[in-house]
Phi, psi and omega in degrees: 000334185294320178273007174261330179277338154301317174293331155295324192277351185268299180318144183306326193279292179298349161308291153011263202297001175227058186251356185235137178237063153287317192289321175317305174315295197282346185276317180310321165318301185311298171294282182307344166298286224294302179332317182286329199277313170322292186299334167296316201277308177314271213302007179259307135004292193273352174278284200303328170270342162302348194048060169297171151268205226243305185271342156305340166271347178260345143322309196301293182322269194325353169259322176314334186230346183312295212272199261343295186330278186336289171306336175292294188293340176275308198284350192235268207320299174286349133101054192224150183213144195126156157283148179280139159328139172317274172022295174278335170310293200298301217271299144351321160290310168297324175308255148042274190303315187276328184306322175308306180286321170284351182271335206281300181267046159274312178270001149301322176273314201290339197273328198273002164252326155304009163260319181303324190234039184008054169296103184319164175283154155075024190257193194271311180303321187261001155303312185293304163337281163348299199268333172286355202229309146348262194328299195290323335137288179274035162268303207292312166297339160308338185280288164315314188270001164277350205268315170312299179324288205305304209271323180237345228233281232241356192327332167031236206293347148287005032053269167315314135351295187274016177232308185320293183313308187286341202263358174263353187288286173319295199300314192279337156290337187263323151301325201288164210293129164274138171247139173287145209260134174308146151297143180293155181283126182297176224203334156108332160339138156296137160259000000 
């Protein structure tokens, strides 16, 4: 295992994709998203077909991938080690929580128009449809919950940066050297 991940970490294409490290972040993101987005799409697919409804299937998914998500994404994209803050929990759970309820009622409307236009139960079509209308709903969100993440969730070291900057910015205006100013040239005037 060591040596497929040295052959990775080696390789040209993953330099590429981790050579700046916004693009490090987002290609890591990226990667734990597709797993998690693998493991949603099994168990929502393998929920629906057992014949949950939509949103117990969309529960299901979603739990099948969240904590893999979590962990990937605090500890390998965003680089944070350590317990995590409540703060930071809390705000992650919530992110969380709505992306659950809008994938439930996305596939909801899709599963209540597949009644609608009478696509039989248990075919291939309305499987597709379904499960088609989840994966869009989670592409489009994946694209939102980094920019949450990126800006609020995980700010870290950018944060820090950005506190660093401001407190040398301050230090330098409060230090810097007064230079003495000549007397203006007399003019030859009596004063």
């Amino acid at each position: 295992m060591e040596n497929l991940a040295d052959f990775i970490r080696d390789h040209p294409w993953w330099q590429w994709l981790t050579r700046t490290p916004f693009s490090a972040k987002m290609t890591k993101y990226a990667l734990s998203s597709v797993l998690a987005f693998m493991l949603s799409n099994v168990a929502f697919a393998f929920s629906y077909w057992l014949g949950f409804g939509t949103t117990a299937c969309s529960v299901i998914a979603f739990v099948s991938a969240a904590i893999p998500n979590w962990i990937m994404n605090r500890r390998w994209a965003w680089q944070q080690t350590g317990r995590a803050p409540v703060k930071q929990i809390v705000a992650y759970a919530a992110v969380s929580a709505i992306v659950l309820v809008v994938t439930s009622l996305a596939t909801g409307f899709a599963n209540h128009q597949v009644h609608v236009y009478n696509i039989p139960n248990h075919t291939g079509l309305r499987l597709l449809i379904v499960t088609g209308s989840f994966v869009l709903i989670t592409v489009v969100l994946f694209f939102v919950k980094f920019a949450i993440y990126e800006f609020l969730i995980f700010p870290g070291r950018r944060q820090a940066r950005r506190t660093r900057a401001v407190a040398e910015a301050t230090r330098s205006l409060v230090t810097e050297p007064q230079v003495e100013r000549e007397p203006a040239l007399s003019t030859g005037a009596p004063v």
